[in-house]
N, C-alpha and C positions, 0 to 999 in steps of 0.2 A: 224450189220450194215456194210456196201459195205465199205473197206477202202479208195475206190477213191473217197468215196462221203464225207469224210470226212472234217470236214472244215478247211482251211490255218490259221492260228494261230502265224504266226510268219515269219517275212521277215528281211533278215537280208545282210548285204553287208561285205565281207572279207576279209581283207589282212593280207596275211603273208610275214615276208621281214625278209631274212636271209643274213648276210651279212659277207664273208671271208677278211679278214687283214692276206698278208703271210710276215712275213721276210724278205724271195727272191724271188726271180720270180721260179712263174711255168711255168714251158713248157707244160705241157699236163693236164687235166683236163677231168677224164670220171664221169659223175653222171646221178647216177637213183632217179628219183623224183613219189613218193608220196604224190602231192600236191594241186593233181584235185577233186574235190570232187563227189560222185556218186550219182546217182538218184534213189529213192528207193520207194515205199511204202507210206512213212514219211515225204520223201524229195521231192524237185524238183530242178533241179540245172536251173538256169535260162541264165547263162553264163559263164564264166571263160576263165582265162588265165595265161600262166606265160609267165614272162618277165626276160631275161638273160643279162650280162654283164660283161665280154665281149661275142658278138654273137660266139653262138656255131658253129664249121664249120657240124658239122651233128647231127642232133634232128629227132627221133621217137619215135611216140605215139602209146601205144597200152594198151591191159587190160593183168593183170596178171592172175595168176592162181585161186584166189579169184575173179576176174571180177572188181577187183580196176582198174580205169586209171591208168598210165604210163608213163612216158617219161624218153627215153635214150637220153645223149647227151654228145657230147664229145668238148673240147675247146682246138683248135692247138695253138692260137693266144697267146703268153706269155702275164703273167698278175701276178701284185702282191695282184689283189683284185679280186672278184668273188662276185658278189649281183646277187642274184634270186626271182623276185617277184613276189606270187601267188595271184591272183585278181579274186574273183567270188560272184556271189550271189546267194543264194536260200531261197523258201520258205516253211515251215514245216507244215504239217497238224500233225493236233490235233492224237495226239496217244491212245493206250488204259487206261483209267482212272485201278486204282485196283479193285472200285468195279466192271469192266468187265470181270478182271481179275482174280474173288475168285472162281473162279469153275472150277482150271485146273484139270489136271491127278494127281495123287497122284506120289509120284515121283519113287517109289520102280517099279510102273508100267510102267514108259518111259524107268526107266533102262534096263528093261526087253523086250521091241519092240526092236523087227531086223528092221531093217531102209533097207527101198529098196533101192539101191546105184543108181543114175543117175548122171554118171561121167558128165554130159553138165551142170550141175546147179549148179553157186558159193553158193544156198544156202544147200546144203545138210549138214543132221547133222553129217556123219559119217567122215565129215571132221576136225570135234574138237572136237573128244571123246579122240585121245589120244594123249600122251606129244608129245613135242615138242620143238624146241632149248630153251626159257628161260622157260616151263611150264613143270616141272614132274607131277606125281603124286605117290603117297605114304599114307605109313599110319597115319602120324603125320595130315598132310592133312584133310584127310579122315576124323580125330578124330574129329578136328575140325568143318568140315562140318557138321556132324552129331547132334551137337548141334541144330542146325536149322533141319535138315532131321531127324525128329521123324517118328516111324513108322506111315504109312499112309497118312502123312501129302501133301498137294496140293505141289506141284512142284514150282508155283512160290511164295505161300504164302510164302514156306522154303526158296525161292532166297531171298526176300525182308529180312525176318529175319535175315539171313546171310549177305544181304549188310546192313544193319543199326548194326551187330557183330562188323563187320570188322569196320565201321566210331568209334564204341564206344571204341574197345579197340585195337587202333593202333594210333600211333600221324603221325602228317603230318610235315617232317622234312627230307628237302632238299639235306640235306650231311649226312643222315645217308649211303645211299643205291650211286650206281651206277648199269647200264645195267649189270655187269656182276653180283650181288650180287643175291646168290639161292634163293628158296623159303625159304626154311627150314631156314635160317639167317632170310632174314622177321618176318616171322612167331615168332620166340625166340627171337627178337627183338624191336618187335612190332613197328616198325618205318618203315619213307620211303616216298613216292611218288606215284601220283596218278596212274603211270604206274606200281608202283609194288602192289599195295590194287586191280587194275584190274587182275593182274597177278596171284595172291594170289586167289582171290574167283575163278577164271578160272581151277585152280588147284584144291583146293578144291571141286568144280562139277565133271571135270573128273576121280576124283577118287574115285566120287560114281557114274560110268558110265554114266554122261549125260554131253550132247553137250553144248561147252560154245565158242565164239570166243572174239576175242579183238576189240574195237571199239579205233581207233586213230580218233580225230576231234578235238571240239573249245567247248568252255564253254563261255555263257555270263555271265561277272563280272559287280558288281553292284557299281559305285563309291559309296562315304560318302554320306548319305542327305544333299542335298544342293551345294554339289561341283559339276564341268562337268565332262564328261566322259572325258578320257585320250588317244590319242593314243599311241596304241604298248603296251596300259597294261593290256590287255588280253591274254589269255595262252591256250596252246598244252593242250591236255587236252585225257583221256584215259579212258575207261569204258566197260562195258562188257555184252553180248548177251546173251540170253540165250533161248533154244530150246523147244518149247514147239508146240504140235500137233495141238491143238483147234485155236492157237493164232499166230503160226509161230515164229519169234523169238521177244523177247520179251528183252529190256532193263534196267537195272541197273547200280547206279554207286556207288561204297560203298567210295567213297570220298566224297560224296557228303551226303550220308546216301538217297539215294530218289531212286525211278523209275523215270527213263527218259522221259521228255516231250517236252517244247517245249523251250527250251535253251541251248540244243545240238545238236552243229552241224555235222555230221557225214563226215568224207575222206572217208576213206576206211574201211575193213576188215581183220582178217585172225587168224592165229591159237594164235600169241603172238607179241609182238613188232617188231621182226626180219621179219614181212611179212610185216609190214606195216610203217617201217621207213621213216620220210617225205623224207628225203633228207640223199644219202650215196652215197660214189663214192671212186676215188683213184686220187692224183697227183703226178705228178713228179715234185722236186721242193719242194719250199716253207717254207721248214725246221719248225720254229715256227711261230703259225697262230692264230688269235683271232677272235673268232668265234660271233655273236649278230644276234638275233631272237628277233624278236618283233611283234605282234597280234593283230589286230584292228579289232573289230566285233561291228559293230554299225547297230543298230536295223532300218527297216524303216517302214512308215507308210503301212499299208496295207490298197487295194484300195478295 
């Protein structure tokens, strides 16, 4: 089936609003924003924007080297506060079900294709076969993986078992791990966050030679029965690709234990967290600073 002909299954309106408390004033302010979301396939972005405070004296937009939007900007204007609010909507067509899905390549055989390199396309595989700043690969890894990657087994039957691994034996617990925490601790720890279970299976693919990249976006959360939906109490949310011939790249998120469908919302791309950080930058200034993010994905009706 034509993926454009596919049906929209999901409409959704989002904000994200990050907001800086500094000590003292800054003088200077440079930050790069990961905060536009891309049109893909799956997606369609329908609008967007962000909105700054204090206005930057110089903002540009561009894609990066994944084909993620962009924006640099720099703030002359001293300030002891700093709010950036990203505002956009899209809507999602329906992705591929598993039973579309149960007849991929056997995986020992993707490892085995030489991939024709075409440096003009952010989709190429040969772009997240290997490590990278928070992503090695190894044999501990490896070992792992291999549970799921039996001989001859389909490629993504082995992803799916390997994300429903990782949900079963690893807890979700917010102060075990930090950005700089390795795999190899994850892993003997079994703890962590959903950017390091994305991190983790990413790891585990590339070190049985197949292409994996990091998805940064939104997850819709589901209040209690019977209560409203909250704003600001949805969350950053992180999941991971995976390369397949017949299907193109194909989605998983083992926080979640499911394949991806129509309740994630995709930013950007790239090899691990350090490509696709919403928001990083440098001040001068500011000494101690309190940082608050809060996530509003509120579904709308489709017409």
């Amino acid at each position: 089936m034509n993926t454009l002909l596919r049906p929209v299954v999901a409409h959704y309106q989002v904000v994200h609003q990050t907001d800086y408390q500094y000590q003292n004033l800054v003088t200077l302010s440079q930050q790069y924003l990961h905060l536009s979301p891309r049109s893909f396939k799956f997606q369609e972005v329908l609008n967007d924007s962000i909105t700054v405070a204090p206005i930057g004296e110089e903002r540009t937009e561009g894609l990066d080297y994944f084909g993620n939007k962009v924006q640099n900007m720099t703030i002359l204007e001293p300030h002891h506060a700093l709010s950036v609010r990203a505002e956009f909507e899209v809507v999602l067509r329906a992705r591929y079900s598993f039973a579309e899905l149960s007849h991929s390549t056997p995986w020992e055989a993707l490892r085995d294709t030489r991939f024709v390199f075409d440096p003009l396309s952010s989709d190429e595989p040969q772009r997240y076969l290997y490590a990278s700043p928070h992503v090695n690969w190894n044999e501990e890894l490896r070992e792992y993986a291999l549970a799921s990657y039996t001989p001859g087994r389909p490629h993504l039957e082995a992803a799916l078992s390997l994300t429903k691994r990782i949900f079963d034996d690893f807890e979700f617990d917010g102060e075990a791990t930090d950005i700089s925490t390795p795999l190899e601790q994850v892993l003997r720890g079994r703890r962590g966050v959903c950017q390091d279970f994305a991190q983790l299976m990413i790891g585990c693919l590339r070190s049985l030679g197949l292409a994996a990249r990091y998805i940064s976006g939104y997850i819709l959360t589901h209040p209690p029965e019977g209560e409203a939906r909250l704003i600001g109490a949805d969350a950053s949310h992180a999941w991971v690709s995976v390369y397949c011939p017949e299907f193109g790249w194909v989605d998983f998120d083992p926080t979640n234990r499911c394949l991806v469908q129509h309740e994630h919302i995709t930013l950007g791309w790239g090899r691990d967290f350090s490509d696709v950080t919403p928001m990083r930058g440098v001040v001068l200034g500011g000494d101690q600073q309190n940082l608050a993010v809060s996530v509003t994905v509120t579904p709308v009706p489709i017409k």
